[in-house]
PyMOL Python script that loads the backbone (N, CA, C, O; Angstrom):
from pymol import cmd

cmd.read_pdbstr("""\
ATOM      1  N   UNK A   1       0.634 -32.077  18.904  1.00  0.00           N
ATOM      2  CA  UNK A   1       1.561 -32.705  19.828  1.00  0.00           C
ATOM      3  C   UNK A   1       2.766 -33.304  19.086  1.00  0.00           C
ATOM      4  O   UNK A   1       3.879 -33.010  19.520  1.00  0.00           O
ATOM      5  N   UNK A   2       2.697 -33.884  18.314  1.00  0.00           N
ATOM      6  CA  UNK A   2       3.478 -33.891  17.244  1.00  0.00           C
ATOM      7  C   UNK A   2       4.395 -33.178  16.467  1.00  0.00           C
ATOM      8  O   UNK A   2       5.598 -33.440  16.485  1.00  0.00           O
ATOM      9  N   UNK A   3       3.989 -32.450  15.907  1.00  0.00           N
ATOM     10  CA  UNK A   3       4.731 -31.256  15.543  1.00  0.00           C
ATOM     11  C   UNK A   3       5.528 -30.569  16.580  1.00  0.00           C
ATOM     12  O   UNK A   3       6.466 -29.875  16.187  1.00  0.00           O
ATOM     13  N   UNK A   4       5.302 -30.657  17.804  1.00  0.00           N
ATOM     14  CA  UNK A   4       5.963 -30.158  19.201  1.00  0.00           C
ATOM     15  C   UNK A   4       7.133 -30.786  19.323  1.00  0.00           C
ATOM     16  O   UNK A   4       8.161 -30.152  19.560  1.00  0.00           O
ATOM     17  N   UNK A   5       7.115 -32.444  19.139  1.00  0.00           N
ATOM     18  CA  UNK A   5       7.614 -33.439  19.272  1.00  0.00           C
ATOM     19  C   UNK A   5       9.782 -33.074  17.994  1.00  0.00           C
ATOM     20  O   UNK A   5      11.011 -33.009  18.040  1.00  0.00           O
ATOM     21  N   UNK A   6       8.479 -32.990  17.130  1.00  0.00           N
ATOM     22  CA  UNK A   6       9.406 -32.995  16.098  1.00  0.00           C
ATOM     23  C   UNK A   6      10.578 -31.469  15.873  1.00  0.00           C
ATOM     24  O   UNK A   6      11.647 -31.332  15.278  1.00  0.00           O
ATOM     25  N   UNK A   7       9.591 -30.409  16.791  1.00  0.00           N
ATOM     26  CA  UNK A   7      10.407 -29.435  17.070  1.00  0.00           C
ATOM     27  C   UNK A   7      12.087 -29.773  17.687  1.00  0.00           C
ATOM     28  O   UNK A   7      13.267 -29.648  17.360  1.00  0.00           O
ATOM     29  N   UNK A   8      11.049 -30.378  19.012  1.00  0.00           N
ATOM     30  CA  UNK A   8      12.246 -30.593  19.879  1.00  0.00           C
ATOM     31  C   UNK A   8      13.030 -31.376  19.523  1.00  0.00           C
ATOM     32  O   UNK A   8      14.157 -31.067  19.911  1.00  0.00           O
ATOM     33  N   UNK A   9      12.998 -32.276  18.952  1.00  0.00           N
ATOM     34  CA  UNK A   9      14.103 -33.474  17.938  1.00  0.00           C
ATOM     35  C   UNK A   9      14.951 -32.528  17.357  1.00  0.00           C
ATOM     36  O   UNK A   9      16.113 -32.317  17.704  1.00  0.00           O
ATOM     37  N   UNK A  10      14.240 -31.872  16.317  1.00  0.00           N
ATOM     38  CA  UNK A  10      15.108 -30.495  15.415  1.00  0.00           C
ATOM     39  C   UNK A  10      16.080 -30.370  15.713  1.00  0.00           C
ATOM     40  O   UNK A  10      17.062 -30.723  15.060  1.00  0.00           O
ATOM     41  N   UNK A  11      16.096 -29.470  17.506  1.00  0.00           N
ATOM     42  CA  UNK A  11      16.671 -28.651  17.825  1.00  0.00           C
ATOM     43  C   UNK A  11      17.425 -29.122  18.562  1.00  0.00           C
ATOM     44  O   UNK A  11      18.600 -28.779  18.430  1.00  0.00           O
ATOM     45  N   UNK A  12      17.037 -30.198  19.752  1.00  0.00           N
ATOM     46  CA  UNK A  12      17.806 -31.033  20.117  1.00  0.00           C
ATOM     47  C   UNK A  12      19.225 -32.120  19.579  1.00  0.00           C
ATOM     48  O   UNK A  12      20.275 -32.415  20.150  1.00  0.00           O
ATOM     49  N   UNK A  13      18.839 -32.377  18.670  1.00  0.00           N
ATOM     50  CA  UNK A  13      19.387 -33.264  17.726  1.00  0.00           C
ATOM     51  C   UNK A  13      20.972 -33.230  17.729  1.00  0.00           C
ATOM     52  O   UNK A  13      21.831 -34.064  18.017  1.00  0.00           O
ATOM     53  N   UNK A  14      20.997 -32.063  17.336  1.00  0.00           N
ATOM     54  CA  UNK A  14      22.865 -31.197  17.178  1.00  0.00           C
ATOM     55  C   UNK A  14      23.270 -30.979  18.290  1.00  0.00           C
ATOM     56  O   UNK A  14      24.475 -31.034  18.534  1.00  0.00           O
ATOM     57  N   UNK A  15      22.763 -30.813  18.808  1.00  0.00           N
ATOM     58  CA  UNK A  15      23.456 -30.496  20.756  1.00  0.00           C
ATOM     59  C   UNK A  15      23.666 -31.833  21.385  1.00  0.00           C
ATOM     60  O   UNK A  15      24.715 -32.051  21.992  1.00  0.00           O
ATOM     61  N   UNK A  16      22.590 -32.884  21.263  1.00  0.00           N
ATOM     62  CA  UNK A  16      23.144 -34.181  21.864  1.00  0.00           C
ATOM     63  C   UNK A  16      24.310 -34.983  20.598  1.00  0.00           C
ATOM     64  O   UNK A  16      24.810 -35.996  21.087  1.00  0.00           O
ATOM     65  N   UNK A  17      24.642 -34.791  19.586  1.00  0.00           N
ATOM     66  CA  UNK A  17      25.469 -35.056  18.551  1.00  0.00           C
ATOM     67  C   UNK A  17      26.892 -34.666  18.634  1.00  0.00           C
ATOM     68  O   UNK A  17      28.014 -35.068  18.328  1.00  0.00           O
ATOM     69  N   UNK A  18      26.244 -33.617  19.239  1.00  0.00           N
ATOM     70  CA  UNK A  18      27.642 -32.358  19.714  1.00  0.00           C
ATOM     71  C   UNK A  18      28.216 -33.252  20.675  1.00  0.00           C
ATOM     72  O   UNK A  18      29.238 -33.888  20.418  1.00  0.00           O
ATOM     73  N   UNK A  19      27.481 -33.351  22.009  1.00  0.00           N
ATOM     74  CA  UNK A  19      27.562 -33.528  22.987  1.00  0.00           C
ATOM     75  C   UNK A  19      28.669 -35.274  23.275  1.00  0.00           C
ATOM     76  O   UNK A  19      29.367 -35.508  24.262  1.00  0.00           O
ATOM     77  N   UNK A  20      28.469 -36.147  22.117  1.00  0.00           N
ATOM     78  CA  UNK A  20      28.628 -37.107  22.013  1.00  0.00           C
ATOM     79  C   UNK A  20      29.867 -37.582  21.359  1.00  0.00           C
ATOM     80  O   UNK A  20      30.531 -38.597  21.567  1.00  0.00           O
ATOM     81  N   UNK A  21      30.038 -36.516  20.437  1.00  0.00           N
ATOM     82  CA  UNK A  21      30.961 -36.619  19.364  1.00  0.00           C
ATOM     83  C   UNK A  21      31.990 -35.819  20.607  1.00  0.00           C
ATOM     84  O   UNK A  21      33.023 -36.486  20.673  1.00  0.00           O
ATOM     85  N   UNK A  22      32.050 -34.640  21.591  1.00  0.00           N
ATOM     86  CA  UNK A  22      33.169 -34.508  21.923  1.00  0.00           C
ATOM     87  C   UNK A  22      33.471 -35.198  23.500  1.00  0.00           C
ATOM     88  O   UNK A  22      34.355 -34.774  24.244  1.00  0.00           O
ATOM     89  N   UNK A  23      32.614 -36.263  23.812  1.00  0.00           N
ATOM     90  CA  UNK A  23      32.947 -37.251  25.010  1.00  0.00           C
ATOM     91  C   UNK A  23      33.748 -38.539  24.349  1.00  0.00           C
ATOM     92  O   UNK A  23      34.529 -39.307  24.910  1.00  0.00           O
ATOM     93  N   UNK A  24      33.380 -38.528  23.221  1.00  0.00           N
ATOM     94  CA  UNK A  24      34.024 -39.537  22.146  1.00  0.00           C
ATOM     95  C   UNK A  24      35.556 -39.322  22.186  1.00  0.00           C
ATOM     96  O   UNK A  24      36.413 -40.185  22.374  1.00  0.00           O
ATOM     97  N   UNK A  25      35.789 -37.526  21.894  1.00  0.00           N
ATOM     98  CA  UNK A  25      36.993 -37.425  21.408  1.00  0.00           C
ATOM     99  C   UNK A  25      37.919 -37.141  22.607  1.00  0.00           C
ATOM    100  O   UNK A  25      39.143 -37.017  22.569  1.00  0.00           O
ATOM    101  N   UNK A  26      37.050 -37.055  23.754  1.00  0.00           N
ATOM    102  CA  UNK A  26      38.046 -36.739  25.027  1.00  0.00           C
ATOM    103  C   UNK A  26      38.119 -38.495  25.794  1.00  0.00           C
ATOM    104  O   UNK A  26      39.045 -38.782  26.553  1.00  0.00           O
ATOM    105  N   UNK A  27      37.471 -39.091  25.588  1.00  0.00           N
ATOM    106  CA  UNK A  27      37.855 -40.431  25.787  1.00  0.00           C
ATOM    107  C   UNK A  27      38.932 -41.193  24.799  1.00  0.00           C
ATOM    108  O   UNK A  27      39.588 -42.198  25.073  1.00  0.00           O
ATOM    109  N   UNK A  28      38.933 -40.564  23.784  1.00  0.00           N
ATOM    110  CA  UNK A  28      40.335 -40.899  22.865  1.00  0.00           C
ATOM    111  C   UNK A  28      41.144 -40.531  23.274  1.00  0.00           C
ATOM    112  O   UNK A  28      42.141 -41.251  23.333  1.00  0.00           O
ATOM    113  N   UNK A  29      41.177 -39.188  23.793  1.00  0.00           N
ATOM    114  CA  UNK A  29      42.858 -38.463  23.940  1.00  0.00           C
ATOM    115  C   UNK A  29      43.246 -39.355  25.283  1.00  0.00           C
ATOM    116  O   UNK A  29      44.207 -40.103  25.107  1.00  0.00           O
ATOM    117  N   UNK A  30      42.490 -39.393  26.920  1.00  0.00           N
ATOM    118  CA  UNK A  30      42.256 -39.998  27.681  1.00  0.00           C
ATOM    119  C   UNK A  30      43.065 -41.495  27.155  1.00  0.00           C
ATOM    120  O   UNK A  30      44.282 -41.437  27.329  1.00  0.00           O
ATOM    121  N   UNK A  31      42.666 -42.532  26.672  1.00  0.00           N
ATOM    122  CA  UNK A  31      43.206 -43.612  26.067  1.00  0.00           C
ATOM    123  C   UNK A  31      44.469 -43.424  25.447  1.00  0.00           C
ATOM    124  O   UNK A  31      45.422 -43.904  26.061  1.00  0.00           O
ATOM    125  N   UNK A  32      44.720 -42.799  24.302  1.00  0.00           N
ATOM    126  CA  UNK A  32      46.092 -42.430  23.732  1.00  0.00           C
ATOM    127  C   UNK A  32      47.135 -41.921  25.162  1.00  0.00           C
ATOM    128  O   UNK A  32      48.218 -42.483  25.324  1.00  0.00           O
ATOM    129  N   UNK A  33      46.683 -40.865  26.090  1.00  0.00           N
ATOM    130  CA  UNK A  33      47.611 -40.446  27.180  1.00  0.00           C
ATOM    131  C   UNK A  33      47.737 -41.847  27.878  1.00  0.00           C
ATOM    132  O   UNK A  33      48.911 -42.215  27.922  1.00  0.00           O
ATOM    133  N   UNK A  34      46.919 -42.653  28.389  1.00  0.00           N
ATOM    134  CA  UNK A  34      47.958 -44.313  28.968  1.00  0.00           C
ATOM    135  C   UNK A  34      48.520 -44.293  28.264  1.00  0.00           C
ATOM    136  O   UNK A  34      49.641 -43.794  28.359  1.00  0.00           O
ATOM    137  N   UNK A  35      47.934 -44.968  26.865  1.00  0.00           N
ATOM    138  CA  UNK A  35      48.863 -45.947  26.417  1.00  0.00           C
ATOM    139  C   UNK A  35      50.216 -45.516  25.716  1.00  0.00           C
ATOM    140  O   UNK A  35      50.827 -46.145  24.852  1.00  0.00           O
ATOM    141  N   UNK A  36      50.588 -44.133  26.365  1.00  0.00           N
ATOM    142  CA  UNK A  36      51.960 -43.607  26.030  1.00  0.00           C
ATOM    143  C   UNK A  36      52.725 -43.395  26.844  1.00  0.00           C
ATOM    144  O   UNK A  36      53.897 -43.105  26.606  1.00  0.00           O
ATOM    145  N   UNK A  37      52.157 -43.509  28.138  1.00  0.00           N
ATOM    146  CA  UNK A  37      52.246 -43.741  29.807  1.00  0.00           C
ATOM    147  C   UNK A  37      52.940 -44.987  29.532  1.00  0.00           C
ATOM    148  O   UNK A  37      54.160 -45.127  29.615  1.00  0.00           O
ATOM    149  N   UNK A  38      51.924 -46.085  29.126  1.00  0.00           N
ATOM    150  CA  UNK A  38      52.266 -47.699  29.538  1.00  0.00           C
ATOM    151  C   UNK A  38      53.500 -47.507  28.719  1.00  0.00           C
ATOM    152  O   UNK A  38      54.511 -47.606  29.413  1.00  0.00           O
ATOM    153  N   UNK A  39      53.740 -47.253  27.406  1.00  0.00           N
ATOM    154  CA  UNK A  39      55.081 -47.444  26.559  1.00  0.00           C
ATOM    155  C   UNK A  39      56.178 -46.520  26.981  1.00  0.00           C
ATOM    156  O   UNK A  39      57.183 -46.551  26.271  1.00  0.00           O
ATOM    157  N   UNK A  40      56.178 -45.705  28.000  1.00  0.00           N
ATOM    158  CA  UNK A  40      57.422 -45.221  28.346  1.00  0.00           C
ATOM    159  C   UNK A  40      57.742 -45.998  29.414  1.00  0.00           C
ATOM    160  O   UNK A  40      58.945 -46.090  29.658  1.00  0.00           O
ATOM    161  N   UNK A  41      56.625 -46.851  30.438  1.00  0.00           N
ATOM    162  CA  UNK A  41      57.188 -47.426  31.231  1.00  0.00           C
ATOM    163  C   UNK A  41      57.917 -48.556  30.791  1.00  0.00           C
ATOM    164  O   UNK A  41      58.818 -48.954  31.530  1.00  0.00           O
ATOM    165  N   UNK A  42      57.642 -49.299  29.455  1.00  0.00           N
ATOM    166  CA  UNK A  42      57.684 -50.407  28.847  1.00  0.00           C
ATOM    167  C   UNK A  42      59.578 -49.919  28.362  1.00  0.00           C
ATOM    168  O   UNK A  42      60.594 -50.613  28.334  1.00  0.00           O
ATOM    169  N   UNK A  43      59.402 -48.812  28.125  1.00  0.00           N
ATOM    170  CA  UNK A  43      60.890 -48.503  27.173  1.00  0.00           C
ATOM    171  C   UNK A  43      61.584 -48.426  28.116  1.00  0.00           C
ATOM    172  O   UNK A  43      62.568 -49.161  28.041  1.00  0.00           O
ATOM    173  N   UNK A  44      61.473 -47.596  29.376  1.00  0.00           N
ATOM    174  CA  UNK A  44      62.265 -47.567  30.704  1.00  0.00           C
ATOM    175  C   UNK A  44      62.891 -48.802  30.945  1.00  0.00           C
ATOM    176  O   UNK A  44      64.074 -48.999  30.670  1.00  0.00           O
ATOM    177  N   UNK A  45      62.019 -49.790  31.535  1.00  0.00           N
ATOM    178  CA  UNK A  45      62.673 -51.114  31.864  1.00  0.00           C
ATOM    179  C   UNK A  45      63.055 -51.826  30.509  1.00  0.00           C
ATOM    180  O   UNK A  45      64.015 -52.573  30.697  1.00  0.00           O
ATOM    181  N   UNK A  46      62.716 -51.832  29.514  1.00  0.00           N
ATOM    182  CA  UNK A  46      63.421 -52.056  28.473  1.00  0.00           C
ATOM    183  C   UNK A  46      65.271 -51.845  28.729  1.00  0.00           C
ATOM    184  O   UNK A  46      66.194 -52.651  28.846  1.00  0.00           O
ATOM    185  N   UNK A  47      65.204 -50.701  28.733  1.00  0.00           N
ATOM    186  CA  UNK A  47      66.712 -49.878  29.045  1.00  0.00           C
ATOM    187  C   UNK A  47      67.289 -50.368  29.978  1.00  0.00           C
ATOM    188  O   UNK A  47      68.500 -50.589  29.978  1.00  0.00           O
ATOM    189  N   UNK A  48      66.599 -50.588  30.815  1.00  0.00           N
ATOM    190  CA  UNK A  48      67.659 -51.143  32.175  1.00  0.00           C
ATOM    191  C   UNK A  48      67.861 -52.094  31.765  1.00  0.00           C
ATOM    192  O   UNK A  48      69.040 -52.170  31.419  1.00  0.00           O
ATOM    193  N   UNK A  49      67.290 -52.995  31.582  1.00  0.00           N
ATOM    194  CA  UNK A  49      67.210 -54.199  31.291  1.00  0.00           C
ATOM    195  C   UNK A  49      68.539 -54.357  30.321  1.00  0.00           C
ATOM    196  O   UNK A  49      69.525 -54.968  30.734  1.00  0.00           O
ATOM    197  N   UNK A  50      68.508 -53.892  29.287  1.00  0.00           N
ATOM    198  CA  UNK A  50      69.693 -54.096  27.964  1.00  0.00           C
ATOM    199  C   UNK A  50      70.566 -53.387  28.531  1.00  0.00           C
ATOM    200  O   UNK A  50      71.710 -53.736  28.240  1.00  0.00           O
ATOM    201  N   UNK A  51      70.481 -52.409  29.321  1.00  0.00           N
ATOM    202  CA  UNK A  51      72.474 -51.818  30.173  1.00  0.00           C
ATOM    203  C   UNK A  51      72.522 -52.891  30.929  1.00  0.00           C
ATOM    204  O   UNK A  51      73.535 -53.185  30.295  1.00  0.00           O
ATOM    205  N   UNK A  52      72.440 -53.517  31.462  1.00  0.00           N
ATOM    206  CA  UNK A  52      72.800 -54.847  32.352  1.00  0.00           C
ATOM    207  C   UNK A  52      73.098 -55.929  31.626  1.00  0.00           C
ATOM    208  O   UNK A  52      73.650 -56.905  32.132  1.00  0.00           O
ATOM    209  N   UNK A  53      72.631 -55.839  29.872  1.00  0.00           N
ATOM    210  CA  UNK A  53      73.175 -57.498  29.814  1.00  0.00           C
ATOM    211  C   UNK A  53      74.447 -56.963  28.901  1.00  0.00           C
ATOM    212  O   UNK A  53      75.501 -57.568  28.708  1.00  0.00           O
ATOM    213  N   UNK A  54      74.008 -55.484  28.321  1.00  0.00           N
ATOM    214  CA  UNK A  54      75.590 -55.102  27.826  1.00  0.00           C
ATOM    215  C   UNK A  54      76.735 -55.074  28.878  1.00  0.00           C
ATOM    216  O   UNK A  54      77.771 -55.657  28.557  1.00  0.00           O
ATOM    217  N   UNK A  55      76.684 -54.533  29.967  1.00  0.00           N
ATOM    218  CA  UNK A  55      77.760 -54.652  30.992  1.00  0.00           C
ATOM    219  C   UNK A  55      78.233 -56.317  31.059  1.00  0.00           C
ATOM    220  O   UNK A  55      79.256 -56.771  30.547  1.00  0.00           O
ATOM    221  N   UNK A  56      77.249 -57.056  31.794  1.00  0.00           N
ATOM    222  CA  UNK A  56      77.294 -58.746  31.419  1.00  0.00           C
ATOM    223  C   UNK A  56      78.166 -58.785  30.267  1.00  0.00           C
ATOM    224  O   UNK A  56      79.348 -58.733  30.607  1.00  0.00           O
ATOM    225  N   UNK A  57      77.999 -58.852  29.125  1.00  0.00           N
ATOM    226  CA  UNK A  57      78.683 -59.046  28.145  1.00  0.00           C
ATOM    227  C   UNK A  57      79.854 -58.550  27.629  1.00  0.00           C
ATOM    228  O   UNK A  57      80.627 -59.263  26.990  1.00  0.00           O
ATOM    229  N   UNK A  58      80.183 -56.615  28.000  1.00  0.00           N
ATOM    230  CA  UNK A  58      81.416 -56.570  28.110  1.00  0.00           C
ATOM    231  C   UNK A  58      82.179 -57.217  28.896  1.00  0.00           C
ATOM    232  O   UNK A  58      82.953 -57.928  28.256  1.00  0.00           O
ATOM    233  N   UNK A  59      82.331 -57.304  30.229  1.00  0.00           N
ATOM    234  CA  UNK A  59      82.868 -58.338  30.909  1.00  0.00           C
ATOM    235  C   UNK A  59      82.932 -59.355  30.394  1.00  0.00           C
ATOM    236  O   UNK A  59      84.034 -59.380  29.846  1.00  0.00           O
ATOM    237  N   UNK A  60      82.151 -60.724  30.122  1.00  0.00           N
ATOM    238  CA  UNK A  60      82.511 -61.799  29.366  1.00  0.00           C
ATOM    239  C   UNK A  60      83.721 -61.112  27.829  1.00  0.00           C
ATOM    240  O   UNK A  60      84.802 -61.615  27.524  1.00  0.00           O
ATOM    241  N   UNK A  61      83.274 -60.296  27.373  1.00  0.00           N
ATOM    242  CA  UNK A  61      84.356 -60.269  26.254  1.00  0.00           C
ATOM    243  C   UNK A  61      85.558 -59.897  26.836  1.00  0.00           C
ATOM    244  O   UNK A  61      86.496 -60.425  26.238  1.00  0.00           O
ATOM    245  N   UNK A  62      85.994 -59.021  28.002  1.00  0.00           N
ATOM    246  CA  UNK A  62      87.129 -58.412  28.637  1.00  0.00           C
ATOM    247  C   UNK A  62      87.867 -60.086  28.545  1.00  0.00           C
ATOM    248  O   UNK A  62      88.752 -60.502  27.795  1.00  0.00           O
ATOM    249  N   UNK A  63      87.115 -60.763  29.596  1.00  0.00           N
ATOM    250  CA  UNK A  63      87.710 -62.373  29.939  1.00  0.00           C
ATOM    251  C   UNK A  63      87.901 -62.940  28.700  1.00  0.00           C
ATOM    252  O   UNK A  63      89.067 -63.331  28.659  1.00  0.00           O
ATOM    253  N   UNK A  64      87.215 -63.223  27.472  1.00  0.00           N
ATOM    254  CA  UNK A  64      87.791 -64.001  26.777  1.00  0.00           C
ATOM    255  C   UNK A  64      88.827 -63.507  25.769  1.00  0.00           C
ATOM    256  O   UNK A  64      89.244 -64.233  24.867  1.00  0.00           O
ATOM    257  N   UNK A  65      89.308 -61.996  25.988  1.00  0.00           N
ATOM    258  CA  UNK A  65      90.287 -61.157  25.286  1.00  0.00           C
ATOM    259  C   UNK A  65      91.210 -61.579  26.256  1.00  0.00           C
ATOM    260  O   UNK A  65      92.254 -61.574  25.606  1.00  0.00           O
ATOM    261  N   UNK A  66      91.516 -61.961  27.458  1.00  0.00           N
ATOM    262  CA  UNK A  66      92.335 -62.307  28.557  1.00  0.00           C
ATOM    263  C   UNK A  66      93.233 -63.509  27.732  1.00  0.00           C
ATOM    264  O   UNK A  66      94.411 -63.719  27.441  1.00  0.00           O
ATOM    265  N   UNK A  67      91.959 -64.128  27.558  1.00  0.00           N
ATOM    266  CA  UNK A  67      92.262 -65.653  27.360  1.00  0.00           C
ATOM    267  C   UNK A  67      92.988 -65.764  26.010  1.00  0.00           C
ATOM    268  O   UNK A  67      93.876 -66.591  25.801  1.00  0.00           O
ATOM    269  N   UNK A  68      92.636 -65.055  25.295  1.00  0.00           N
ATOM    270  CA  UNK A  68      93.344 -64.784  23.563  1.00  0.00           C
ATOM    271  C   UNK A  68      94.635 -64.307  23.585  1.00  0.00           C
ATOM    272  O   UNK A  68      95.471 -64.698  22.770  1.00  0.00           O
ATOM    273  N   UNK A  69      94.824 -63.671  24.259  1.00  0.00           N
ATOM    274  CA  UNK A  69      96.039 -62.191  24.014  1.00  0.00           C
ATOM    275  C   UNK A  69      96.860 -62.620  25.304  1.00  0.00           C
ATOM    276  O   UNK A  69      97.895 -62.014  25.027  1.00  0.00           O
ATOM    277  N   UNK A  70      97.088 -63.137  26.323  1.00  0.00           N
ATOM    278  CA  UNK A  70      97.699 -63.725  27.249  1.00  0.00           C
ATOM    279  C   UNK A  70      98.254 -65.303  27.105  1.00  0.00           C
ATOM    280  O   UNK A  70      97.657 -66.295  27.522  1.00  0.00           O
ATOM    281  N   UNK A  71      99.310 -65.290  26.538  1.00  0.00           N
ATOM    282  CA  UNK A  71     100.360 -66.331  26.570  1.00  0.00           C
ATOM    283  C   UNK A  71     100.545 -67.338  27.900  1.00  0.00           C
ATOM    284  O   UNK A  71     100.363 -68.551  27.797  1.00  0.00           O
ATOM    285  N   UNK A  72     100.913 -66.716  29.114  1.00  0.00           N
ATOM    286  CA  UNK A  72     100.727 -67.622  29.907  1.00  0.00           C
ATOM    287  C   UNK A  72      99.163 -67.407  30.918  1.00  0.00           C
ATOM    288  O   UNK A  72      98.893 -67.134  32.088  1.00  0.00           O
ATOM    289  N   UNK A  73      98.675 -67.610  30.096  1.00  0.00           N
ATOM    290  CA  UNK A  73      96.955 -67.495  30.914  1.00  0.00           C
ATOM    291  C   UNK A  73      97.093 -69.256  30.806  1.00  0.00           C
ATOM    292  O   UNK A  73      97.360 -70.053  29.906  1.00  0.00           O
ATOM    293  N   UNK A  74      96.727 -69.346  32.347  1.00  0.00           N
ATOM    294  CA  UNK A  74      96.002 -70.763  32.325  1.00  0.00           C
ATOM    295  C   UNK A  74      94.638 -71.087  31.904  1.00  0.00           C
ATOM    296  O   UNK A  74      93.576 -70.790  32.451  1.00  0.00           O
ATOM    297  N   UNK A  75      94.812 -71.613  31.055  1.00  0.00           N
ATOM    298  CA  UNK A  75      93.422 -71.612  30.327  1.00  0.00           C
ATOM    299  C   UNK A  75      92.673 -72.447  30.733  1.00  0.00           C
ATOM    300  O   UNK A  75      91.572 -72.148  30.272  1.00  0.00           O
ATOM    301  N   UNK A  76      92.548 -73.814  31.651  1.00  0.00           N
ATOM    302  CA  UNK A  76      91.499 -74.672  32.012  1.00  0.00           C
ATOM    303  C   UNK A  76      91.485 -73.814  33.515  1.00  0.00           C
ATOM    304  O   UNK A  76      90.672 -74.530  34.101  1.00  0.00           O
ATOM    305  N   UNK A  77      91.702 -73.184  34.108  1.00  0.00           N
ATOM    306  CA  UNK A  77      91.562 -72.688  35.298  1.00  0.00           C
ATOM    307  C   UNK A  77      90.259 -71.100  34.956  1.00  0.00           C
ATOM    308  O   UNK A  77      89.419 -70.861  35.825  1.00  0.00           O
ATOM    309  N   UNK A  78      90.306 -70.339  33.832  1.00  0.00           N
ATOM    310  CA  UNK A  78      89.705 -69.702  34.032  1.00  0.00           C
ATOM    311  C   UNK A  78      88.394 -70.024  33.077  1.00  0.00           C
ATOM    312  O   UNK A  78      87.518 -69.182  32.881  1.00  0.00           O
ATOM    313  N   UNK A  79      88.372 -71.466  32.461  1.00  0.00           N
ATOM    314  CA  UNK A  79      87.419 -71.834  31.446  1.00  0.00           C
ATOM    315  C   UNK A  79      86.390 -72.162  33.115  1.00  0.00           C
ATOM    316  O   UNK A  79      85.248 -71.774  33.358  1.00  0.00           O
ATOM    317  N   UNK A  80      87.312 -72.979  33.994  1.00  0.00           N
ATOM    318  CA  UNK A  80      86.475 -73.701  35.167  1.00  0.00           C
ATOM    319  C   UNK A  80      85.736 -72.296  36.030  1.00  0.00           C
ATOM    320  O   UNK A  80      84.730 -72.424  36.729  1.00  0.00           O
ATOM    321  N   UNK A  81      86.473 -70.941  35.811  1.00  0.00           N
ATOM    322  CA  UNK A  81      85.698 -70.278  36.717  1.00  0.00           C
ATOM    323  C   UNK A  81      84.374 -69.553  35.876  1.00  0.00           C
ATOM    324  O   UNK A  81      83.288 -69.252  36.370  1.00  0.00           O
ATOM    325  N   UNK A  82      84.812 -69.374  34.474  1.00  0.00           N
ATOM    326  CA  UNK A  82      83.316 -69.135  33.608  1.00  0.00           C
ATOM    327  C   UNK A  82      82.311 -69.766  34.266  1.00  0.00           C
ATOM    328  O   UNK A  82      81.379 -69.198  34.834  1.00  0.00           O
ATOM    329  N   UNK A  83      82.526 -71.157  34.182  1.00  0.00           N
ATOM    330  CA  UNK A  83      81.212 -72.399  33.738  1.00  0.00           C
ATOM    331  C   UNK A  83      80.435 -72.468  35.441  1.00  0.00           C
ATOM    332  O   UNK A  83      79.469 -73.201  35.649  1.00  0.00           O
TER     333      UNK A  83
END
""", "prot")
cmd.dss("prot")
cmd.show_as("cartoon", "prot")
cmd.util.cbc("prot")
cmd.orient("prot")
């Protein structure tokens, strides 16, 4: 009974090893595909995010090139509409 035992271990052995080692490696790829999912969504709004504060900011520089390079710019009138 024994020896029966130890057959089936034998033979068994590599097939459940098998079996384990490639649920292993398809639950990796599985994991790696989110989390490259989550980082494109992450880079997406990233992007929007930084074109909006560059626009923001060209504008503020347009205005304070106004304020430099314009001789008769009233200057406490458009400091008051910044703030």
């Amino acid at each position: 009974m024994f020896n029966l035992l130890l057959v089936i271990l034998t033979f068994s052995s590599p097939i459940l090893i098998g079996i384990f080692i490639s649920k292993y490696f398809k639950y990796k790829s599985e994991l790696n595909d989110q989390l490259q999912q989550l980082r494109k969504e992450i880079d997406g709004k990233n992007t929007v995010e930084l074109q909006k504060e560059v626009e923001l900011l060209r504008d503020r520089t347009e205005v304070l090139e106004r304020i430099v390079t314009d001789s008769k710019f009233d200057l406490d009138q458009k400091v008051s509409k910044l703030a």
